[in-house]
N, C-alpha and C positions, 0 to 999 in steps of 0.2 A: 445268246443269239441262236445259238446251235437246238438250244432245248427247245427252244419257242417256235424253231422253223419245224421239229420234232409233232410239238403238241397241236399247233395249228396243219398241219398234214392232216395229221388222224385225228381232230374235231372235224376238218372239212372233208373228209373221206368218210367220216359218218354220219354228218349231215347229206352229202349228197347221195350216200347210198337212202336214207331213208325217205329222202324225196324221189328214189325209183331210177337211182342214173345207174347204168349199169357200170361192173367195175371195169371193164375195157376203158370207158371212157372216163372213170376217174384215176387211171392207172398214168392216161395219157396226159389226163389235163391238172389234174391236184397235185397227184404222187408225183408226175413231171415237173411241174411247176416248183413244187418245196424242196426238191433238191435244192437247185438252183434259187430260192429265194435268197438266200444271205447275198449269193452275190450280186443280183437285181437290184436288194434294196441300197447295200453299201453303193451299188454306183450308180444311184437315182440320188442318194444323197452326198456320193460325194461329187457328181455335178452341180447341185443343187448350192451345196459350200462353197463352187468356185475352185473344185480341185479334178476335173474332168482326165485329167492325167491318173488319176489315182482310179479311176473308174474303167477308164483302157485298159491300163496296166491288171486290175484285178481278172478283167476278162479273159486276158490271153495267160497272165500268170497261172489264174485256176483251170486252165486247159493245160496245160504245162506241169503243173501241181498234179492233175489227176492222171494223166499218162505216165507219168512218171514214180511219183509217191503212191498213191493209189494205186495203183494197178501193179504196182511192184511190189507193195505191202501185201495187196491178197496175193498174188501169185506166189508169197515166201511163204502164206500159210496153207496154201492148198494149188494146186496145177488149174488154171485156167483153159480151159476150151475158150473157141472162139467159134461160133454156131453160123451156120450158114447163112442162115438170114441176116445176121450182123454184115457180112462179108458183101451181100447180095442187093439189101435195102439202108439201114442205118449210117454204116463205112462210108458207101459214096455220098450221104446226103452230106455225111462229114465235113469229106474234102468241098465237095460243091462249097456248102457254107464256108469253109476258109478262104476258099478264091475268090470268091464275092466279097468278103470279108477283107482282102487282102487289097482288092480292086479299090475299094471305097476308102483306105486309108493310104495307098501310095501315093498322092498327089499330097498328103503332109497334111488331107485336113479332113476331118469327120461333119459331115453338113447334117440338118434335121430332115432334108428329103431322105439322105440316105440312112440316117436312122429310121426313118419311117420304112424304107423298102426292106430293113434288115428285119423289122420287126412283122412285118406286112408278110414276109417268109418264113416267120415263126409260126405265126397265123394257119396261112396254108399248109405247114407241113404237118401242125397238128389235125385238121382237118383232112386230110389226106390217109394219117395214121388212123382218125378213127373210121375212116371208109374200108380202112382195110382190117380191123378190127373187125366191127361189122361183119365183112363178108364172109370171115373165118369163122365168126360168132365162136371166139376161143378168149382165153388170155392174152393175146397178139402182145397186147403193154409188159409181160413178163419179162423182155428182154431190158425195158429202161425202167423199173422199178422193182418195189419188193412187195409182195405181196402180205405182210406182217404189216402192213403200212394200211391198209383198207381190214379196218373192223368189220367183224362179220357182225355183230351185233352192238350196234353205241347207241342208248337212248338220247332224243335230241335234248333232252334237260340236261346231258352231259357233255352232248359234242358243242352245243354252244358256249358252255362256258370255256371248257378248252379250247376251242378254235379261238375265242376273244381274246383268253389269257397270252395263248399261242402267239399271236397279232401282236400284241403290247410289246412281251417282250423279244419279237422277233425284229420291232423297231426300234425300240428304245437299245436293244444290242446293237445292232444295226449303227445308230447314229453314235453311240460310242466308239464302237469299232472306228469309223470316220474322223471322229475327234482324237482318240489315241493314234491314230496311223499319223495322223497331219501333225501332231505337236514332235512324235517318234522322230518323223523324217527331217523336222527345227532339229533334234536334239542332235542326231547323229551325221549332223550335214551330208544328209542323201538327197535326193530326188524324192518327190513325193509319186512317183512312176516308180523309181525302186522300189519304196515302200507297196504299192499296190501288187508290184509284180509277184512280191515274195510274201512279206507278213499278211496283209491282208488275204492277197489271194490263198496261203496257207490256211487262214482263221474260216473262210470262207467255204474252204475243199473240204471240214470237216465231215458237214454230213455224207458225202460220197465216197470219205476212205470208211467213214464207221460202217457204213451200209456194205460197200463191196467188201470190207474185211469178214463182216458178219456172212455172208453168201457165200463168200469163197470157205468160211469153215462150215459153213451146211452144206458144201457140195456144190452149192447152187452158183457151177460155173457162167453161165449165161447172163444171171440174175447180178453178176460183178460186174462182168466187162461190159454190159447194157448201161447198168447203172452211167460209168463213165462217158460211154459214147453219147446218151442221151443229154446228159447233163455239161459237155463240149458243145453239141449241137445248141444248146437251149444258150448254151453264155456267147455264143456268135453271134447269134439272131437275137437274142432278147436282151442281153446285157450289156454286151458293145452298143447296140442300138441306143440305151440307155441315156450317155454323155452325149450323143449326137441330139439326139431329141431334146434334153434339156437344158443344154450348152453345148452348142455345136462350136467349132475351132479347129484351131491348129491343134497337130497331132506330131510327140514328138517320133523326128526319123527315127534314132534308134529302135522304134517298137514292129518298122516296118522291115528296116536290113539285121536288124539282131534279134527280137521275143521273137515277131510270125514264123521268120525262118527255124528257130529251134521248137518251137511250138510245130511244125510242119513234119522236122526230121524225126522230132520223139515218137510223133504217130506214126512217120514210116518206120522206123525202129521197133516198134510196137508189132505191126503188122510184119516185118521181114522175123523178128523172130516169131512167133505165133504161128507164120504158115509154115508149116514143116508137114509130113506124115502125119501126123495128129492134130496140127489144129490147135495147140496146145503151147502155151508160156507156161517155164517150170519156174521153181524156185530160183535154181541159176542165174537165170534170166532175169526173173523177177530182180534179184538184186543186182543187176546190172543199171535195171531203170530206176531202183533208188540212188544210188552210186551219182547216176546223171544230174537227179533232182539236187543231190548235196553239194555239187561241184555248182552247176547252175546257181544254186539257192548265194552259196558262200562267193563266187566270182564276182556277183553284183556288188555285194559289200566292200569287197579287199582289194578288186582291182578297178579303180575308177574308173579308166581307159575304156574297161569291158563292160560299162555301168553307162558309159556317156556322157563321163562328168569331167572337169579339169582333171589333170593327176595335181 
């Protein structure tokens, strides 16, 4: 799944470069998008199966996953800046998207108008980005992607075959992924909300710790903690939207008084260490927000209580 969301990026980033799109604007909409595909398709399909809990769970779990594991894995292998503009434009679309996000599932139920308005502010904030792309007429997309992601040069007798190969098996992982999660959660009598929060959304946050780990050892502090924020932002708006749109329901509580909330804190944790004199998450730190993610990760498993399930 990870490869395929890999090779379908960069066949569809060089396809659209050679149909003339500039890279701003595939930086925002391709490169942004294939982060985040694993976890769109997993929870388009795990609504679709009839496991819409396992589609929530992976959305807030992989936000939780990347503020945590991510962002504490690159920060152990290199010191993190946290660059103005993230602080100034990205940050707060952040939080905006949580509270909207948080709005729409406290009443216990995920409806398909409000999947549609989550998704409807996916929409404009990518058009929004690329106006301001535009007006820079810069790399603006630097901070939510990587630029090793858009070929400077792919003939299209090769970006199409990768982009299709990409495709296939970015679904067909995809609906595994779905099927292993659902029989995992029979075998070890969890929730299949546990399984979403953790293993999936773990399997899913790959491409965003390989990406930010690979940036934080080029240097390229911006190009890490972008990556994450982008790819929060995009699992709010386009991936929680997902199970609302294609089985709208009840939502279970615990995701609203136990994940959003630690999903909420980890970003402030994020940001209170970060802002210092520099601007900067060191390694210390960094392993402080792995530390989180293992306690997190192993709680749901070992103490039912803290899981939402009988003891």
């Amino acid at each position: 799944m990870v490869w395929g969301a890999d090779r379908f990026v960069y066949g569809a980033a060089g396809l659209a470069s050679n149909f003339g799109v500039s890279r701003v604007m595939i930086g925002l909409t391709v490169v942004a998008f294939g982060t985040s595909a694993p976890e769109m398709l997993v929870s388009a399909m795990a609504a679709a199966a009839g496991s819409g809990e396992m589609g929530i769970g992976n959305a807030i779990g992989s936000n939780i996953t990347n503020v945590t594991l991510v962002l504490g894995a690159s920060a152990v292998v290199g010191a993190l800046g946290i660059h103005s503009r993230l602080l100034v434009r990205e940050i707060p679309i952040l939080f905006l998207s949580m509270a909207v996000s948080w709005w729409f599932l406290w009443d216990g139920e995920l409806s398909r108008v409000e999947g549609l308005i989550l998704l409807v502010g996916l929409v404009g904030m990518l058009v929004w980005l690329s106006i301001e792309g535009a007006k820079a007429r810069s790399d603006t997309g630097r901070s939510a992607f990587d630029d090793d992601d858009i070929p400077d040069s792919l003939p299209t007798g090769k970006a199409v075959p990768l982009f299709l190969v990409g495709l296939v098996f970015l679904l067909v992982g995809s609906r595994i992924l779905v099927w292993g999660a659902v029989e995992l959660a029979l075998s070890l009598g969890v929730t299949e909300l546990v399984v979403g929060l953790t293993l999936v959304a773990l399997g899913t946050s790959l491409p965003e710790l390989a990406a930010s780990v690979a940036a934080s050892r080029r240097g390229e502090q911006d190009i890490a903690v972008g990556n994450v924020v982008g790819s929060n932002i995009f699992n709010l708006l386009g991936v929680l939207a997902l199970p609302g749109i294609i089985a709208p329901g009840a939502v279970s509580r615990s995701v609203v008084i136990r994940d959003f909330p630690i999903m909420l804190g980890a970003t402030l944790l994020l940001l209170f260490m970060a802002l210092n004199e520099r601007n900067e998450l060191g390694p210390k730190r960094g392993i402080t927000l792995v530390v989180a993610f293992v306690v997190y990760f192993v709680m749901l498993f070992v103490q039912p209580s803290f899981a939402g399930m009988p003891g």
